[in-house]
Residue, then its C-alpha position, 0 to 999 in steps of 0.5 A: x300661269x302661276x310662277x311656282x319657282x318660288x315654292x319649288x326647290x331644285x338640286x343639281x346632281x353633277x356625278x355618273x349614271x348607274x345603269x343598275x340604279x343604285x348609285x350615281x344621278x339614279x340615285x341622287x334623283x330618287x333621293x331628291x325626289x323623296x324630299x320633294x326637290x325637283x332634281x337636275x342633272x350633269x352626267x358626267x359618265x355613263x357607266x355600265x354597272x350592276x351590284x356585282x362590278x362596274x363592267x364598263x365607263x363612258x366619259x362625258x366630254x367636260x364641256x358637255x358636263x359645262x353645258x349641262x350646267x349652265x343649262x338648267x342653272x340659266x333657266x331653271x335655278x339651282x338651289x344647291x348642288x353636290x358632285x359624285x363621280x367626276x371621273x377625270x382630272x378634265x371634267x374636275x377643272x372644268x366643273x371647279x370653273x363653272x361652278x365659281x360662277x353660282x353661289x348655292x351651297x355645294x356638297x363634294x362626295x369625293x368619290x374615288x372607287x366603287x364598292x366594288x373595288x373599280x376606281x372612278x376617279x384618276x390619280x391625277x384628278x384626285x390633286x386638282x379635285x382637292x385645289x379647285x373644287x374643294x374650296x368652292x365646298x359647303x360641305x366635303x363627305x368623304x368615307x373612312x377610305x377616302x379621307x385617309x387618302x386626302x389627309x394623309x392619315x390612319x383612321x381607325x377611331x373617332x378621335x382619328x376621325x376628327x383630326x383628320x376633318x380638321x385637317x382636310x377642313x383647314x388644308x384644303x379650304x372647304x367649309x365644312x368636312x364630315x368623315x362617315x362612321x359606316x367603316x370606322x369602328x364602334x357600336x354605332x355607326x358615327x359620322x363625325x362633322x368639322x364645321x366652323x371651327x366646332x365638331x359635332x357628330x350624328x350618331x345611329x344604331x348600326x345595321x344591317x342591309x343593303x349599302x350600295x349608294x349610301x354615299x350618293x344618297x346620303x350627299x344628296x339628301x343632304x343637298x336637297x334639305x340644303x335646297x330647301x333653306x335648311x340649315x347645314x346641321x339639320x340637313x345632315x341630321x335628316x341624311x342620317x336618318x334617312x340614310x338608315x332607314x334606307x340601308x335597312x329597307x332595301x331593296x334586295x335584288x342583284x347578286x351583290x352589293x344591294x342598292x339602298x331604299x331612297x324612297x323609303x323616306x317617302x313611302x313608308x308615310x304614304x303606306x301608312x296612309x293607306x293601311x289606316x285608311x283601309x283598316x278603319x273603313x274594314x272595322x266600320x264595316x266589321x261592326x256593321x256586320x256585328x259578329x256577336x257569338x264570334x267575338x272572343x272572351x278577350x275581345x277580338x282585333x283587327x290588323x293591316x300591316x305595311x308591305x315588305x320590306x316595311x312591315x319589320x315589328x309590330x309598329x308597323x301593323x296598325x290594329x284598333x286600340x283596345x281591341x273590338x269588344x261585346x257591347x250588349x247585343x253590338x260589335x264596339x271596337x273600343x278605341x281608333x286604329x292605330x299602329x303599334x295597337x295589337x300585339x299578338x295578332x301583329x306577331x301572328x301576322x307578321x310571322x304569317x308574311x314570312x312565308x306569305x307576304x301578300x298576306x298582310x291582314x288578319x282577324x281573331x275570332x272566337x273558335x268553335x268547332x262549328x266555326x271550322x266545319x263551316x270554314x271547311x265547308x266553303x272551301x277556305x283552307x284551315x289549319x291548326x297547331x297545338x300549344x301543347x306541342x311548343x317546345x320548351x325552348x319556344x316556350x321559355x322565350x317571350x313573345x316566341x309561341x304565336x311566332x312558332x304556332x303561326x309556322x307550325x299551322x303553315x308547314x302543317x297546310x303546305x299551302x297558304x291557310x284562310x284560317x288558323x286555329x289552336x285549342x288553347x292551354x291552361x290559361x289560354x283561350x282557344x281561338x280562330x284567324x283569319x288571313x287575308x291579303x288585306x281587311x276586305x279580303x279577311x271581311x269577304x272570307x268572314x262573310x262566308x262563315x256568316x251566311 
């Protein structure tokens, strides 16, 4: 068999088990995951949490930690590591000293307490964290939190932020220490890298969603780009966004704190693929089809958009560029499919998932009254709403009324529409869609108006 050691990359997660998998080794292993490392793992404790509160922890014994490591790291290889949850002063000493022994790039996250308030790291661990495993550091990640414990300082402002980097930086030994923004004032969310000597700071819109492990995750998509030969600063540059892109995307279960989305980074790739490949075999098939009398004046389009929670603006709802026009006696779509292509019917069908969301592709046509009597007729479910009835201040905001008239279609049906239609206004054409779970769906109910 073929030696692929070269060619696959590891990262070691040293930290404790979530059992809610929003943290901890879960999370690290999802994250390696997403930038296609393979992961390893020393548990260090076992705890018993959900995104409400940590309920209970099981220490692992350090030289059980100890084995772990030397395990995978004598037989598999270790790229590079990080440290998560460490617990106690016991299992520190004992990973500081072990790890002496390898020389891969090691990312700490001194993590001391839980989001939600439970300490998981001892008092006295946090000094022999400090002595013993931060010197042995490539990069230190401490929050806002955590970083005025170990300097010693208030942080409130970037200028805070970096003095007390530098300070850690020089006090303790590491190589390098980057102080996250996430709770330090300002518009953006600033995370601020002493490095060498030199300060540098990454810089990301901050938003909102979910946020429990964002420390995990972000140390360890760091770790895992260190693994694959990347630079410190370009590792943390692709952990910033994709650290943001998770806290967007995540996924929204439990009562509390939700977990981030890791695997957003590879998903959302991987679901585009699909939507294209689906969409533009549905638009050859259309084509064959050749609707002509059905193609409006202003030509019809064909959308597909990502699954929740991706599917956030047009951007992510692929359409044909150009829409599909009257070519002679033909159906032409004019240009490829692409994302970000349509914009009225990406709003209709993403307000559509609002209510619906495994409903996500949709197709304009010419309305007719014969059109709707046929929909009617071969049972799919139609509804309407008229432009007239748009209120001024829907109205008067840009891009609002195809939103409004999508609800107003929803609430008027009480149940999930096949086909949606509105009689135009001054200036405005009239016009069908039809809704489907995805574009065979909306061709199969095409079909039916077709016969």
């Amino acid at each position: 068999m073929r030696d692929l050691r070269p060619y696959v990359k590891t990262a070691l997660t040293i930290a404790g088990s979530d059992s809610g998998g929003g943290a901890g080794v879960e999370a690290d292993l999802k994250t390696f995951s997403a930038f296609g490392v393979h992961g390893l793992v020393a548990v260090t404790a076992v705890t018993a949490q959900n995104t409400n509160s940590i309920i209970a922890v099981h220490e692992v014994p350090p030289e059980v930690v100890v084995k772990q490591i030397e395990a995978v790291a004598e037989d598999i290889g270790v790229d590079a590591a990080k440290t998560g949850m460490l617990s106690n002063a016991e299992i520190v000493r004992a990973v500081a000293r072990t790890l002496k022994r390898y020389d891969f790039p090691l990312v700490v996250d001194p993590v001391m307490v839980s989001k939600t308030g439970v300490t998981l790291l001892t008092e006295g661990a946090i000094g022999v964290l400090v002595d013993e495993l931060f010197p042995r550091a490539t990069l230190v990640t401490p929050n806002r939190f955590e970083a005025e414990k170990l300097s010693g300082m208030t942080i409130r402002t970037l200028e805070d932020a970096r003095r007390a980097a530098r300070a850690i930086a020089e006090e303790t030994g590491a190589e390098g220490v980057i102080i996250k923004g996430g709770h330090i004032e300002g518009g953006d969310a600033v995370d601020v890298l002493y490095y060498q000597g030199h300060f540098r700071e990454y810089r990301a819109p901050r938003v909102e969603g979910c946020t429990h492990g964002t420390g995990c995750s972000f140390s360890a998509a760091i770790t895992a780009n260190l693994a694959k030969g990347l630079s410190l600063e370009e590792a943390i540059s692709l952990a910033k966004e994709f650290i943001t892109l998770g806290i967007v995307t995540g996924h929204r279960i439990g009562h509390g704190h939700c977990p981030v989305n890791p695997i957003a980074w590879l998903e959302i790739p991987a679901e585009k693929w699909r939507v294209y490949e689906a969409l533009k075999k549905a638009v050859r098939e259309f084509e064959r089809m050749n609707p002509v009398a059905l193609i409006p004046e202003v030509g019809a389009n064909f959308v597909y958009a990502l699954p929740k929670p991706y599917a956030r603006d047009k951007k992510d709802v692929a359409g044909v560029k150009g829409r599909i026009v009257r070519y002679g006696r033909s159906v032409k779509a004019v240009g490829p499919v692409e994302f970000g292509a349509s914009d009225h019917l990406a709003r209709a069908v993403l307000r559509f998932m609002d209510f619906h969301p495994e409903v996500r592709s949709a197709l304009n046509l010419r309305y007719s009254e014969g059109l709707v009597e046929k929909a009617e007729k071969v049972g799919l479910v139609v509804s309407f709403y008229d432009r007239r009835e748009e209120p001024p201040e829907v109205k008067a905001r840009e891009g609002a009324t195809i939103p409004w008239g999508i609800e107003t279609a929803i609430r008027r049906a009480g149940r999930r529409p096949d086909l949606i239609y509105h009689l135009g206004d001054w200036g405005k054409e009239p016009m069908a869609i039809i809704f489907g779970e995805t574009p065979q769906d909306v061709l199969r109910k095409l079909s039916l108006l077709l016969k």
